[in-house]
NUVOZA-354849 format. One record per residue: x, y, z of N, C-alpha, C, O in turn. Coordinates in steps of 0.02 Angstrom, whole numbers, plus 50000, padded with zeros to 5 digits. Layout:
% residues N
XYZXYZXYZXYZ;...
% end
This chain:
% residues 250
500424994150000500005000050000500445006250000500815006850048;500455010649957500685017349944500545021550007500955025650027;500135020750029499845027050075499405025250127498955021450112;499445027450190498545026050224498175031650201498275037450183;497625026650210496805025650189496455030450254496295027050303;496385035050256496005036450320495205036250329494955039750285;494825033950360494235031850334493735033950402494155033950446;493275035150425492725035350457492395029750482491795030350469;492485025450507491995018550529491455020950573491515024750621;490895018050551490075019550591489805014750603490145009750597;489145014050625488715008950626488285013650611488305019550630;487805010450571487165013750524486635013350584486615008450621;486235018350591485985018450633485395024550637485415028450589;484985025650680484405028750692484525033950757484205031350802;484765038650776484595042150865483995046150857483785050250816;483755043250919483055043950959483095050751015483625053351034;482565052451032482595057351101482955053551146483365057351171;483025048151169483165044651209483745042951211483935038951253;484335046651147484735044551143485075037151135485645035151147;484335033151104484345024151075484625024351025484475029250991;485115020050996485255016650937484795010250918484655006250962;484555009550852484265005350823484675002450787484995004850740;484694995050816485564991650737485014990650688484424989150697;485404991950625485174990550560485584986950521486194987450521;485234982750483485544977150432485664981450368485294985250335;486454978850361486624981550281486794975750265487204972650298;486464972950204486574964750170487284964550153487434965050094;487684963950190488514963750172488684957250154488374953250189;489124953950103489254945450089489894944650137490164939150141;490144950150174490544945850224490784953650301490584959350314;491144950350321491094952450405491244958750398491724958550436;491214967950369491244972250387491044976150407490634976550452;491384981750366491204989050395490804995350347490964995850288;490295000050375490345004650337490495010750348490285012150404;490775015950320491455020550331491135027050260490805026150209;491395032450287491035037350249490375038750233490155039650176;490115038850278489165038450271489005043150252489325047150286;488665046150215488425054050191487755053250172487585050050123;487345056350215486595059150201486525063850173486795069250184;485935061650111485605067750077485055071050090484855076550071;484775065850133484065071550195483905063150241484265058350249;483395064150257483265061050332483065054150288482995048850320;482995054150231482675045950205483425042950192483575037350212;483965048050147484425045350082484985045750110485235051150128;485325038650119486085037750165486635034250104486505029250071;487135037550099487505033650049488105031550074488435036650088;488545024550091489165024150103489615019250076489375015350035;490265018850091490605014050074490915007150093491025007650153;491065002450077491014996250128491734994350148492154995950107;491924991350199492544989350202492544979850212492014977350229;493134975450200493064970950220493264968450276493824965950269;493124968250310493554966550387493934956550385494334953150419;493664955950348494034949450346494684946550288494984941150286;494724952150247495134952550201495804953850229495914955650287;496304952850179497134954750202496934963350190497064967550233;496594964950127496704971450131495974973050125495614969550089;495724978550161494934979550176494574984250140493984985650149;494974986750096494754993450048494314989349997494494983549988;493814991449966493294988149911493234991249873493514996749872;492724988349812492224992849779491604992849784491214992449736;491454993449848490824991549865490454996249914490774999349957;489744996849907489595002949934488674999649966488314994949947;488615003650007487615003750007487125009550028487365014150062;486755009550018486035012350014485515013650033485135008950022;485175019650067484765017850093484215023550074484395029350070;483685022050066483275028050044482655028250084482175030150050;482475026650153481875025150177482265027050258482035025150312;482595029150253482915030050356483285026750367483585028750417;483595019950339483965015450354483605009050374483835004050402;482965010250352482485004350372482764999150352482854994650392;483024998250273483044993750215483594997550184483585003550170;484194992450173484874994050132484994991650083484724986050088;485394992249997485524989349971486304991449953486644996549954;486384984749936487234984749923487424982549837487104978849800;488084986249822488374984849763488974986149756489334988349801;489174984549689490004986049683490094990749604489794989349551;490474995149612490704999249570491054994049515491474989649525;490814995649470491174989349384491894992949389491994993949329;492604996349431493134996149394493694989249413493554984149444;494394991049382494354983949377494864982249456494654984149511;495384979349452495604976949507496054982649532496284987249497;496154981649594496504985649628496334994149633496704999049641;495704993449624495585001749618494985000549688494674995249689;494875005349741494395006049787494175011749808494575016349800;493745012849830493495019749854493745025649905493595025749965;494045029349879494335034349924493625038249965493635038150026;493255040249943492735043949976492045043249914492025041849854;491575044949961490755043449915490405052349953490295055150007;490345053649865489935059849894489185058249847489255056249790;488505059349873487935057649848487475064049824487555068449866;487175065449789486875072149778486075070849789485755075449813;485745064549772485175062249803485145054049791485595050249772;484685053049804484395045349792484455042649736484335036649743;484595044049677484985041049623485705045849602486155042249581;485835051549604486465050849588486875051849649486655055149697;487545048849649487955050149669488705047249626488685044349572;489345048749663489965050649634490355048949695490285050749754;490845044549662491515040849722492205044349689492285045249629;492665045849738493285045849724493535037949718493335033549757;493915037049672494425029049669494975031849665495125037249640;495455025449709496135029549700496235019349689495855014849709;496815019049655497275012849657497885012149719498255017149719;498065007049771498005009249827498935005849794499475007749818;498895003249765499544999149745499775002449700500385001849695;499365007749642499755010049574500085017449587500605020549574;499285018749632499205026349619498665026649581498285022149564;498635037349558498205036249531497535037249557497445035449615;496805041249508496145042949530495565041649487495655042349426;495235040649500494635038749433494225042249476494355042549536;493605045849444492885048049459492425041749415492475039149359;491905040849483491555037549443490615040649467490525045249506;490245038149443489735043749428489175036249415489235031249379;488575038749472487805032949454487385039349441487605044949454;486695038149412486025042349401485535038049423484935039049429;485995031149439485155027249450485185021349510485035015449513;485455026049553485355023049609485935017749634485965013549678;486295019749592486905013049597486745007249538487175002849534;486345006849506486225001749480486825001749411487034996449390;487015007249387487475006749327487785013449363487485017849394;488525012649345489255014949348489415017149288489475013349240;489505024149285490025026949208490605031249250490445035549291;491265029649236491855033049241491855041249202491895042449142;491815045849256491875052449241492375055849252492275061549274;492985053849241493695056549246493895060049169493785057149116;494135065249174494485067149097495175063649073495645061449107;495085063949008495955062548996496425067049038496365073049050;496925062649057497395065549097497535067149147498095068549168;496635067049193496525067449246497055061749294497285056549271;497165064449364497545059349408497795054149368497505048749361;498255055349346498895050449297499335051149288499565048649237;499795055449337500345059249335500765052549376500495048149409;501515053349364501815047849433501525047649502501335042149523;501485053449542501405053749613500585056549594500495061949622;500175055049567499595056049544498975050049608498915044049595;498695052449656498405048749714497695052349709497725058449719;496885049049691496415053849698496355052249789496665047549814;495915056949833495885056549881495195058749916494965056649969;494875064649864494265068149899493875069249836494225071049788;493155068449824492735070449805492095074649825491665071749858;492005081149809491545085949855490945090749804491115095149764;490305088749818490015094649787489625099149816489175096149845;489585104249821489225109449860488385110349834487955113649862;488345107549793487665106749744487555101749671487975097949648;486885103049645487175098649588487505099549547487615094949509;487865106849535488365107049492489015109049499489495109049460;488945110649549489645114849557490105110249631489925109849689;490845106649593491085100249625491775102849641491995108149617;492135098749683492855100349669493145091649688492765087349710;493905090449675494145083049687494915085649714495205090349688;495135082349762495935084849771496185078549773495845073949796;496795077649748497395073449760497895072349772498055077849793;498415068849777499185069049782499395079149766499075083849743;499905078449786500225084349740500725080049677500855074149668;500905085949644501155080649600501565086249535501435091849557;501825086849494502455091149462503175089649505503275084649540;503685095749491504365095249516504445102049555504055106849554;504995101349589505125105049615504725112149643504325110749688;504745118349628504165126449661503715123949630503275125149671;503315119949567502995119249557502605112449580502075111049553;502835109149620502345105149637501985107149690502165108649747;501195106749654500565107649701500215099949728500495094449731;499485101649748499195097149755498775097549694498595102449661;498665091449687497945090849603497255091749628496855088849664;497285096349598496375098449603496125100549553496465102649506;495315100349554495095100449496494425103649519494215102749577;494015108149463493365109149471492835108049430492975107149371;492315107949446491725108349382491295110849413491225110349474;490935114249371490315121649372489605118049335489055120749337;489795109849292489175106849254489125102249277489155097649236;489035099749357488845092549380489375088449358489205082549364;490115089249330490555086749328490705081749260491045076649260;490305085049196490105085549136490935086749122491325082149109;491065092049126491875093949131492215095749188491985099849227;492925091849197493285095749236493835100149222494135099149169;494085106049268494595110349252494935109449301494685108949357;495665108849288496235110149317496185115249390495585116249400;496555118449439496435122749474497215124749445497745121549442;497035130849426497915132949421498435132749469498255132749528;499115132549456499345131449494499725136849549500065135149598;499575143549524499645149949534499125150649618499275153449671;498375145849594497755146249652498055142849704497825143849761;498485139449697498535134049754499235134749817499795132749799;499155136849870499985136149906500465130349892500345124649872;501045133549909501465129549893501585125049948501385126150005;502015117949925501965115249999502605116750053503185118750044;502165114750121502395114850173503295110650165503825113050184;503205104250132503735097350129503595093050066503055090550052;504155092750030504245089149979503765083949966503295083849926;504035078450020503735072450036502845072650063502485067750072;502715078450071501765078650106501315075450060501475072450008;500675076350088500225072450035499505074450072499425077850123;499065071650036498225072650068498285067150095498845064450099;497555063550125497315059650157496625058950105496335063650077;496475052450103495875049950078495385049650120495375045950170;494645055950091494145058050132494355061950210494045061350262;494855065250200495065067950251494875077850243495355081650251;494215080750229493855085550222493485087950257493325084750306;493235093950247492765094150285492645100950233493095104050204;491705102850229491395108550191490745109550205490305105750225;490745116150189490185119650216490095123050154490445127850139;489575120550113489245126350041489725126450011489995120950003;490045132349982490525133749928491335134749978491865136449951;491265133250049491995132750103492275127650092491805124050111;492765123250073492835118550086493835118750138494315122650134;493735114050169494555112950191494635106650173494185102650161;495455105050170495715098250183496375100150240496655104750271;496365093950230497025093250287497785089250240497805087150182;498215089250282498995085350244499225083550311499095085050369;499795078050267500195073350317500815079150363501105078150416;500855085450314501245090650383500855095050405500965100850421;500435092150404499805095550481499675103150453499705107550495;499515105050379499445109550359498515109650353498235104450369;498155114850335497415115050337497335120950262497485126950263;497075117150206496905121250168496375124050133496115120650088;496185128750144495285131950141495125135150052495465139450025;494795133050035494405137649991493865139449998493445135950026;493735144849975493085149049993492595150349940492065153249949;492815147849879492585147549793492495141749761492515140849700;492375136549815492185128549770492825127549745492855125949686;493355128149778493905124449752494375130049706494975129449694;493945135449685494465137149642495095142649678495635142849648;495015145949726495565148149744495725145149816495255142249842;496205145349845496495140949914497145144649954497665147249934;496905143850007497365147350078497725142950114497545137050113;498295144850151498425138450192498565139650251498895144650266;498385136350287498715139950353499095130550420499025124650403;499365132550473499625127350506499295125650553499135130750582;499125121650577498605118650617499155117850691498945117050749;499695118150677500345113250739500405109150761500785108150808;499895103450724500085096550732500755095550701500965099650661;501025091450714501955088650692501755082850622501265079150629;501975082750588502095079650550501925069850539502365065950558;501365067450513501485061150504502035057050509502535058750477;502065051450548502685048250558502375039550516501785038150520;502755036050489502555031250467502565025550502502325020150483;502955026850573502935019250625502325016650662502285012250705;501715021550625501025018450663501045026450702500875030850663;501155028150746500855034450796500725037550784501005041950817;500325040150743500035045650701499955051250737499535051650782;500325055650720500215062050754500055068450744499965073150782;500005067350648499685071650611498795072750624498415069350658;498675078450586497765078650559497375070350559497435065850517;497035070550611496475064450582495995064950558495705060950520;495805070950581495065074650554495025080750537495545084150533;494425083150523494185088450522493705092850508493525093150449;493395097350558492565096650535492385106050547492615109650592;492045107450509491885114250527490885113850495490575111050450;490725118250548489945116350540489665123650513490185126850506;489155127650495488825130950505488475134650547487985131950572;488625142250568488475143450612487895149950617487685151750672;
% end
């Protein structure tokens, strides 16, 4: 594996006045997890699946819920091997849109349903995330048309940024973010985190492995950066970088 996976684990679920959980069945074919849950109102839950019994637990597999979580359905994204879901963003009850990243190549694909999950079309442009150090990581839309995706950074030297991209047509097309919009980095070696975001309307932030926090305030197209003072990701397991990050509406 190129990179960790940073992921969200939940249990699907219902809270009551009472502060009750209701367990709910997601028809899973073997022992996991689901991770990145995103609601589109109080019926429409969309997430991604993990395998807990696998050597490696990343999938292409996702489920559904359009009734409260009463009743779930599950499926798998048609790409081919070694590609899994970095993050699932949903816009309603039939469409939604996953980041894929290849966890062994590198590398990002967009992929794109209208019908509920039932059929998969790949919505990536030529050229999109295909660079060497090319990693997709985040997929985000503030509405139905107007999206943004970040990834690896990736060029040489003053010029290497992070890859981002926007679209203004439901993601019909994407554009580049110049590289002029974007700070430079903190450390050579940094990187994003997969589904490691957080947005509010047209705000969005991410976070990096040197504990940097970067905001746009234009759907992606221009970006600030600032230091959070967390220390730097270490790779021996103790993570001491960004794990999260959440900013709400106020």
């Amino acid at each position: 594996m190129r990179k960790a996976l940073l992921t969200l684990i939940a249990a699907a679920g219902s809270m009551f006045a009472q502060a009750q959980w209701i367990s709910q069945n997601v028809p899973m074919t073997y022992d996991g997890y689901m991770f990145d849950m995103e609601t589109v109102d109080a019926n429409t839950c969309w997430g991604g699946l993990w395998n807990g019994t696998a050597t490696s637990p990343y999938t292409l597999d996702f489920a559904r819920t359009i009734d409260g979580g009463n009743t779930w359905t599950t499926g798998t994204i048609p790409a081919t091997t070694g590609w899994v879901i970095s993050n699932i963003w949903p816009l309603s009850a039939d469409t939604c849109f996953v980041m894929m990243c290849n966890i062994n190549a590198g590398g990002g694909m967009i992929y794109k349903t209208v019908d509920g999950g039932t059929t998969w079309t790949q919505n990536s442009i030529a050229g999109m995330y295909s660079q060497a150090t090319s990693f997709g990581n985040v997929i985000y839309f503030s509405d139905s048309q107007n999206g943004f995706t970040m990834g690896d950074p990736v060029g040489t030297g003053v010029n290497k940024r992070y890859e981002l991209y926007s679209t203004n047509d439901g993601g019909d097309n994407w554009t580049a973010v110049p590289i002029a919009n974007i700070p430079a980095l903190t450390n050579a070696g940094e990187y994003g985190i997969t589904n490691l975001f957080s947005a509010v309307g047209s705000n969005i932030w991410f976070a990096t492995t040197y504990g940097d926090v970067l905001h746009s305030s234009d759907n992606g197209l221009t970006w600030t950066k600032s230091a959070s003072g967390f220390p730097p990701y270490t790779a021996n397991g103790n993570r001491q970088d960004v794990t999260d990050i959440a900013f709400q509406r106020c």
